[in-house]
N, C-alpha and C positions, 0 to 999 in steps of 0.2 A: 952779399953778392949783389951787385949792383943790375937793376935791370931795365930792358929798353923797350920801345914799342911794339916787336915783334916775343920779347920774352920778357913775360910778367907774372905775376902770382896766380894763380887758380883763384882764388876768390875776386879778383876782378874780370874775369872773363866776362859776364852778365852785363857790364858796364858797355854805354856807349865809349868811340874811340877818344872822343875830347878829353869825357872824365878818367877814362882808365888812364890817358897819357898823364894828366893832369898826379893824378896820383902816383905815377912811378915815378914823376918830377919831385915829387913831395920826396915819397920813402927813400928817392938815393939820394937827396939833402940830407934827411935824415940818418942815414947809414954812416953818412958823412959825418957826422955831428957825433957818430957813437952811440946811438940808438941800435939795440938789436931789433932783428929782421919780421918779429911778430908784430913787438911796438909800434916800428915802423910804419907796415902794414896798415896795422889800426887808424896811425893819426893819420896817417896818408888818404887812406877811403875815408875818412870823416871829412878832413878838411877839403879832398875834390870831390865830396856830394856839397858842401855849402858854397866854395866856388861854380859848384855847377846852376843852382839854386840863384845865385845873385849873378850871375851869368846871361838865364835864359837858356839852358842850356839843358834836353832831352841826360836824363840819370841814369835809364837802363835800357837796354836793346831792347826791341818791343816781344811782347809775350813772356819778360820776363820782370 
């Protein structure tokens, strides 16, 4: 199931909005490619915390 800015996984919630977008841009490539939706998930939030990282780019909503 492919998702969008307003509809994304629970486990990225915590996320600021750049990296969470950043990641559901990852996982529905990856959805794309035949990847199931845990995988996905995974390599998604990994790879938009080190693009956030060489970015400059705030990782988690504050407090969290």
């Amino acid at each position: 199931m492919p998702w969008s800015h307003g509809d994304y996984p629970e486990s990225l919630k915590n996320f600021t909005a750049p990296v969470r977008d950043k990641a559901v841009e990852i996982a529905n490539a990856l959805l794309k490619d035949g990847y199931d939706e845990g995988r996905a998930i995974a390599i998604a939030t990994s790879q938009a915390k080190e693009w956030a990282e060489n970015h400059d780019k705030q990782i988690r909503k504050k407090g969290h």
